[in-house]
C-alpha positions in Angstrom: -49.6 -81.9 13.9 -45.6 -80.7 15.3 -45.6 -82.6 19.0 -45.2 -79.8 21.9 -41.1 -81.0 21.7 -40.8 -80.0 18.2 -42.4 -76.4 18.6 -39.9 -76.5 21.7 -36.8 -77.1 19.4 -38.3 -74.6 16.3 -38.4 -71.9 19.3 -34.7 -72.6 20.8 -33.3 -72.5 16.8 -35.6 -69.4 16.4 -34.1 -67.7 19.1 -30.5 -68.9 18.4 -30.8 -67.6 14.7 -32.0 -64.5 16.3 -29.3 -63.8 18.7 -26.7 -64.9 15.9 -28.7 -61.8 13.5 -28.4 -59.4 16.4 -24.5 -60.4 16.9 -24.1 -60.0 13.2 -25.6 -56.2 13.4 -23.7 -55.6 16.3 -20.5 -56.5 14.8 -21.7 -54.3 11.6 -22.3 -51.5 13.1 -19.0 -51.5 14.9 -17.0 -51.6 11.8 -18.8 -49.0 10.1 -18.7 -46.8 13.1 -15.1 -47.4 13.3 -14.8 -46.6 9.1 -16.6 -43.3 9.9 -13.8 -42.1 12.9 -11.4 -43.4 10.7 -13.0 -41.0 7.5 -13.4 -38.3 10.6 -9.4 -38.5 11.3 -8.8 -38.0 7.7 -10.8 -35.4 7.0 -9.4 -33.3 10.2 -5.9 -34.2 9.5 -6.5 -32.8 5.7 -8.0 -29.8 7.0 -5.5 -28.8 9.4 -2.8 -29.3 6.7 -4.9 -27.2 4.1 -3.0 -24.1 3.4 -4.9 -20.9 4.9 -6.5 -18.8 2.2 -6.5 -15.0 2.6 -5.9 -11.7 0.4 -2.5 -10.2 0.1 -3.3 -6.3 0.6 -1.9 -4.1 -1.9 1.7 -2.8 -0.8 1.4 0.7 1.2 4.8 2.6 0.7 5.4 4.2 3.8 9.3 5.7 5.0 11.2 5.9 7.3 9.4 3.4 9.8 10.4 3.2 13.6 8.6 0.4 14.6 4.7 1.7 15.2 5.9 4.9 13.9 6.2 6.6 10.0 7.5 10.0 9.0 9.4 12.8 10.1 9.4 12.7 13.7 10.2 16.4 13.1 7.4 16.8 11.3 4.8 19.7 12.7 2.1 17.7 13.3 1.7 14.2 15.4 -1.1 12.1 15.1 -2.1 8.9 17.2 -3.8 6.6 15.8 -5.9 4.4 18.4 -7.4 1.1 17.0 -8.7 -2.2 17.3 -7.7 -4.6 15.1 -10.9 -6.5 15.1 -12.8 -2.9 15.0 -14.9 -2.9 11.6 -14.3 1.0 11.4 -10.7 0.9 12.2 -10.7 -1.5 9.2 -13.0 0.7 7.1 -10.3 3.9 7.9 -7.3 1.6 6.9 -9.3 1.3 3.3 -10.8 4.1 2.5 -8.1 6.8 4.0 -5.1 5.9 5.1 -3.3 5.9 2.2 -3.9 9.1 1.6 -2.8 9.9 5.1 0.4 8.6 4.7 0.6 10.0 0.7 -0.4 13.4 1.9 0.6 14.4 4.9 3.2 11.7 6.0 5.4 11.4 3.0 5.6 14.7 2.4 7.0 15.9 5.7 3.9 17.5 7.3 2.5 14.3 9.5 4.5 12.1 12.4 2.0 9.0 12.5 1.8 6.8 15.3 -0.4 3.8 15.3 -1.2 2.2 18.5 -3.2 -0.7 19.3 -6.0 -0.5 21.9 -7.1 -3.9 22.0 -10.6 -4.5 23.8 -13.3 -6.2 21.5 -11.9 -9.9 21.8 -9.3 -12.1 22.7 -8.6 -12.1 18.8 -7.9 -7.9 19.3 -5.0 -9.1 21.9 -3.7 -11.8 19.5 -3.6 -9.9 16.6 -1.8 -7.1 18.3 1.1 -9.5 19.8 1.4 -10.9 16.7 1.8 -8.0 14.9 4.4 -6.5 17.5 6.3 -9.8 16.7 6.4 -9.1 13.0 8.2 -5.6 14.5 11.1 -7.1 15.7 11.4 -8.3 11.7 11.0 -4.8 10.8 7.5 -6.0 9.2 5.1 -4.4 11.6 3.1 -1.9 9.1 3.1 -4.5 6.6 1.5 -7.0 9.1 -0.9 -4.5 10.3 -1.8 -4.2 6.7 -2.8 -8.3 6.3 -4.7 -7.8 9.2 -7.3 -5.2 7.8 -7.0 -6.6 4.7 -8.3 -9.7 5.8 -11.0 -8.6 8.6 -13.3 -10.5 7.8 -11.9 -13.5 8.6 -11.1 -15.1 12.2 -7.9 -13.5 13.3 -6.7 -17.3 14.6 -3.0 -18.3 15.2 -2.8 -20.2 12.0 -4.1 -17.3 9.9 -1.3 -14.8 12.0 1.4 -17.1 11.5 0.0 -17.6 7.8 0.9 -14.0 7.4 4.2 -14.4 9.0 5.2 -16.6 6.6 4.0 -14.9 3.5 5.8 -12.0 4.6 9.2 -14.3 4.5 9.7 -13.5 8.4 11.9 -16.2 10.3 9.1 -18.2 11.7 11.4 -19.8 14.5 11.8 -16.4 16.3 8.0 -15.2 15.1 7.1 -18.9 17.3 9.1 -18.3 20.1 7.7 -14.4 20.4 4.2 -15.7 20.3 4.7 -18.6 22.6 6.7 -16.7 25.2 4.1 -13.9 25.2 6.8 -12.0 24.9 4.3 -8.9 24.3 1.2 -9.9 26.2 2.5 -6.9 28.6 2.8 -4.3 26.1 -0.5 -5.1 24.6 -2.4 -4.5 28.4 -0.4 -1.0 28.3 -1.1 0.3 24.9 -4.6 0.0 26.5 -3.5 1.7 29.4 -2.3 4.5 27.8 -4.6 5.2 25.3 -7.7 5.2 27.9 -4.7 8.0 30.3 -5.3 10.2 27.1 -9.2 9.7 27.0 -10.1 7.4 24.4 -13.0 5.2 24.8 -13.5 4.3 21.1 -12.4 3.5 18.0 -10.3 4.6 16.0 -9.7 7.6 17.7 -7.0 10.2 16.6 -4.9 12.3 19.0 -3.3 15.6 16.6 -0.9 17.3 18.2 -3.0 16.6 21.6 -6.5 17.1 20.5 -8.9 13.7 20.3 -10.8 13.1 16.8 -12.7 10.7 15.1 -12.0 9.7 12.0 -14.3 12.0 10.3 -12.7 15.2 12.1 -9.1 13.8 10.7 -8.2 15.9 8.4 -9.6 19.1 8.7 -7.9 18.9 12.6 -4.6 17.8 10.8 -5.1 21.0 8.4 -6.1 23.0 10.9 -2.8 22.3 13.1 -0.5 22.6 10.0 -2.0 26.2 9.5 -1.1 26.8 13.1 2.2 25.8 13.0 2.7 27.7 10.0 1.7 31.2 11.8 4.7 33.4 12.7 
């Protein structure tokens, strides 16, 4: 029968060997929670260098462009064009009919167009618009508007903007330093302005020849002016 000393001694090794286990875990788990922020780093630093996927739109000829502006500005009709770029039905009118705005009534002399951005769904309506007024000052504005509603669907970040930028073959130094000196932050806040001076509250909304329409009403107002202009 183990003396009452020996049972003492079993318990102080018992409790040494267990101290040593939990020292052992200890020092276990550290490294393999270090391993995983190390495997976390990676992975970010991969993802943030992963190129940004997104669909090239199908060129839209349009000429001669001033800046937000395509046609004849002689042309007997004006139209406005009010619009959110993060506004699903200003993106559905850039697919399903503005090409043949611009075919049919722009190109051929009877349409002045003006887009203008009235940004007020999201911080990413105001980002997308700066951004594409930056492309402007590369003569690339309409073809950056078209990315934009090409790719709707996805988050209108600054990586995605600039990803545009760059596809487009703008100089990316002076694309940077417009979007970092907010050089049209200002602009943006009055194309707002002016669009709710004419009374618009939604969009898209179309001013012809000073008479608000939806997009639905386009045309037959746009034909309807043309006939009137045509009148002796």
């Amino acid at each position: 029968m183990p003396s009452a000393q020996s049972a003492s001694k079993s318990k102080r090794v018992s409790y040494r060997e267990l101290q040593q286990q939990r020292q052992r875990q200890k020092r276990i788990l550290a490294v393999v929670l270090i391993a995983l922020a190390a495997i976390a780093v990676v992975v970010v630093l991969i993802m943030s260098n992963r190129p940004v996927e997104f669909t090239r739109p199908e060129p839209i000829t349009r000429s001669p462009v001033n800046a937000t502006s395509v046609g004849d500005p002689n042309a007997p009709v004006k139209v406005e064009e009010f619009s959110d770029f993060r506004c699903v039905h200003c993106a559905a009118f850039w697919r399903e009919s503005e090409r043949r705005l611009i075919e049919a009534y722009v190109a051929t002399g009877k349409v002045y167009f003006t887009y203008i951005p009235f940004s007020f769904i999201s911080d990413e309506s105001f980002l997308a618009a700066e951004a594409a007024y930056c492309a402007m000052d590369q003569g690339k504005f309409w073809e950056f508007h078209d990315y934009i509603f090409a790719n709707y669907d996805l988050p209108m970040t600054e990586k995605l903007l600039r990803a545009f930028a760059q596809d487009l073959k703008l100089d990316l130094a002076q694309y940077d330093n417009c979007m970092a000196s907010g050089k049209y932050r200002q602009k943006v806040q009055e194309d707002g302005q002016y669009a709710r001076s004419k009374g618009v509250t939604g969009t898209p909304t179309f001013d012809v020849n000073g008479t608000l329409v939806g997009q639905t009403e386009l045309f037959a107002t746009i034909d309807q002016a043309l006939a009137t202009s045509a009148q002796p």
